[in-house]
C-alpha positions as CSV (number, residue, x, y, z in Angstrom):
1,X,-27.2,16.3,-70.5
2,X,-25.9,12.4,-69.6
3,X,-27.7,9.5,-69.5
4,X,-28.7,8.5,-66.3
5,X,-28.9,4.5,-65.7
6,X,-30.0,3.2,-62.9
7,X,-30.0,-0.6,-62.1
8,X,-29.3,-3.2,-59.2
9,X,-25.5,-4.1,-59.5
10,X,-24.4,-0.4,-60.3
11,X,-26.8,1.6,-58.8
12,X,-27.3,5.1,-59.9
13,X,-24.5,6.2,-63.4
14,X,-23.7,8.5,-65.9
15,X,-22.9,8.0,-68.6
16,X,-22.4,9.4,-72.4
17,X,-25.8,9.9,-74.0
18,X,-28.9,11.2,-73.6
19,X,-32.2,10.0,-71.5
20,X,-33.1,7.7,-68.6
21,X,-32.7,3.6,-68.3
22,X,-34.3,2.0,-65.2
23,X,-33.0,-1.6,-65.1
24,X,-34.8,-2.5,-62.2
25,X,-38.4,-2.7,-60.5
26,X,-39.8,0.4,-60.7
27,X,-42.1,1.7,-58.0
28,X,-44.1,4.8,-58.4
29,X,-45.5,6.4,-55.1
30,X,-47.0,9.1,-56.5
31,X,-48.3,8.1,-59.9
32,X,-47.3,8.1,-63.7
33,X,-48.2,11.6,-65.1
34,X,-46.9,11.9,-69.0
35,X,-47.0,14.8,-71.6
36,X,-50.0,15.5,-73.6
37,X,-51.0,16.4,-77.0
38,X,-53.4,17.6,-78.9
39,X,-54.6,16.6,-82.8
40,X,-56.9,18.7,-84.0
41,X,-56.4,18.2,-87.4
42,X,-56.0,15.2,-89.8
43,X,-52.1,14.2,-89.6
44,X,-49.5,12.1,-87.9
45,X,-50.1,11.4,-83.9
46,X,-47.3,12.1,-82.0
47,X,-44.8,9.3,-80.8
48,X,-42.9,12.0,-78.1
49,X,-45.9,12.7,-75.9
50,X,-47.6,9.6,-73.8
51,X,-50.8,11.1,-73.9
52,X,-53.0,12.4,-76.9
53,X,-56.5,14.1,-77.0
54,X,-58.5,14.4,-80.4
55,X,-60.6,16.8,-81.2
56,X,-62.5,17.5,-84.7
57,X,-64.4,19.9,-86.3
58,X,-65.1,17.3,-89.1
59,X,-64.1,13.3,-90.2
60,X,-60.3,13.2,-90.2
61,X,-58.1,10.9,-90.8
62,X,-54.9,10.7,-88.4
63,X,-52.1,7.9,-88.8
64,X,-49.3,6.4,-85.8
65,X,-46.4,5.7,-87.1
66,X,-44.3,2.5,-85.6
67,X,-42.6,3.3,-82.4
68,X,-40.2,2.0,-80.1
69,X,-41.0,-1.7,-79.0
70,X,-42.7,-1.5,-75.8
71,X,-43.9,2.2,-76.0
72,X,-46.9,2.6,-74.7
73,X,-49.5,5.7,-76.3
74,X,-53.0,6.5,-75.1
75,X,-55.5,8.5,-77.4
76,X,-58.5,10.0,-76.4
77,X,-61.5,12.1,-78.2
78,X,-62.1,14.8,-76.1
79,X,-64.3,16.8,-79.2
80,X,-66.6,15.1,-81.5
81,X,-67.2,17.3,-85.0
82,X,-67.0,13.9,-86.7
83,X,-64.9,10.4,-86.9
84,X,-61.3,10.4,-86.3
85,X,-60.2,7.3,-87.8
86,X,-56.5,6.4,-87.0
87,X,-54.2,4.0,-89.2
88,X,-50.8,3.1,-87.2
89,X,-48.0,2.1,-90.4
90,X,-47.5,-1.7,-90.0
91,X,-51.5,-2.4,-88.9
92,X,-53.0,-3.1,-85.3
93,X,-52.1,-6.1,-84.2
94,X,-54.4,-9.0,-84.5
95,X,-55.0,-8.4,-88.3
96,X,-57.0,-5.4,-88.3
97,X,-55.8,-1.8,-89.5
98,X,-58.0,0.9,-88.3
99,X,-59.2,2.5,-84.7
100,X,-62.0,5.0,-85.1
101,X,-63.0,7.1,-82.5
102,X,-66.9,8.5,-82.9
103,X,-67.2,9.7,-79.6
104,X,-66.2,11.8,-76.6
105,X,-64.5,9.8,-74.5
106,X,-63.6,7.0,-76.8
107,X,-60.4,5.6,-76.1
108,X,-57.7,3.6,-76.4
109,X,-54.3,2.7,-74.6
110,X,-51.7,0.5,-77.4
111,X,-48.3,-0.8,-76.9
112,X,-46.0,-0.8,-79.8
113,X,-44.8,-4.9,-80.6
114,X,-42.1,-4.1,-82.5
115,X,-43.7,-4.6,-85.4
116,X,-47.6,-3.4,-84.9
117,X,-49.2,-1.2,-82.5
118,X,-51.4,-3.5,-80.0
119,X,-54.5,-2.8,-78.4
120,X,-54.4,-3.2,-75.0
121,X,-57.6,-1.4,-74.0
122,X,-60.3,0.0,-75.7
123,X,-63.3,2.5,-74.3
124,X,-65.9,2.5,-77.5
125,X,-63.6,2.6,-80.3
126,X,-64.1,0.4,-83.6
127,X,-61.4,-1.3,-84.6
128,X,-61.5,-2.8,-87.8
């Protein structure tokens, strides 16, 4: 499959690759809808799926590794057997290095700095 790049001066190319590049304003009419995950068990987050829900049976312990600057994940509790406490590689920035997640329906949405994961909103979570 080509890349598909899609700005102002050139409009809509191919070219060699793989994926999608949008150069330009992008307007959604519709809504954003990304793929979802689930973590049931302690382990590594995903970084390929926008969206992911928790669920635990017990306290686990889940890491997020660094991802690509400007990457945006949302996480989510949707079960609460016990804490899920997440530690991205490289900290949160703003000097703190855990997010736990007690809760159903504790959340939150980070954006990846380019060198920490950034909280950009946060539904009941402690972040320490």
């Amino acid at each position: 499959m080509p890349k598909v790049i899609i700005n102002d001066s050139q409009g809509l190319k191919q070219v060699s690759g793989s994926g999608l590049e949008i150069d330009s304003l992008l307007t959604l009419s519709s809504g954003l809808v990304g793929s979802v995950d689930t973590r049931a068990e302690a382990g590594a987050v995903s970084l390929t799926s926008l969206v992911t829900l928790v669920t635990t049976t017990a306290a686990r312990a889940i890491t997020l590794a660094a991802g690509e600057t400007g990457q945006i994940k949302v996480i989510v509790m949707t079960v609460d057997g016990g804490d899920a406490t997440l530690t991205p590689t490289g900290g949160i920035l703003g000097n703190t290095t855990t997010i736990t997640f007690a809760d159903v329906g504790d959340a939150v949405v980070l954006v990846y700095t380019g060198a920490k994961w950034a909280v950009v909103s946060n539904v009941g979570c402690a972040v320490d």
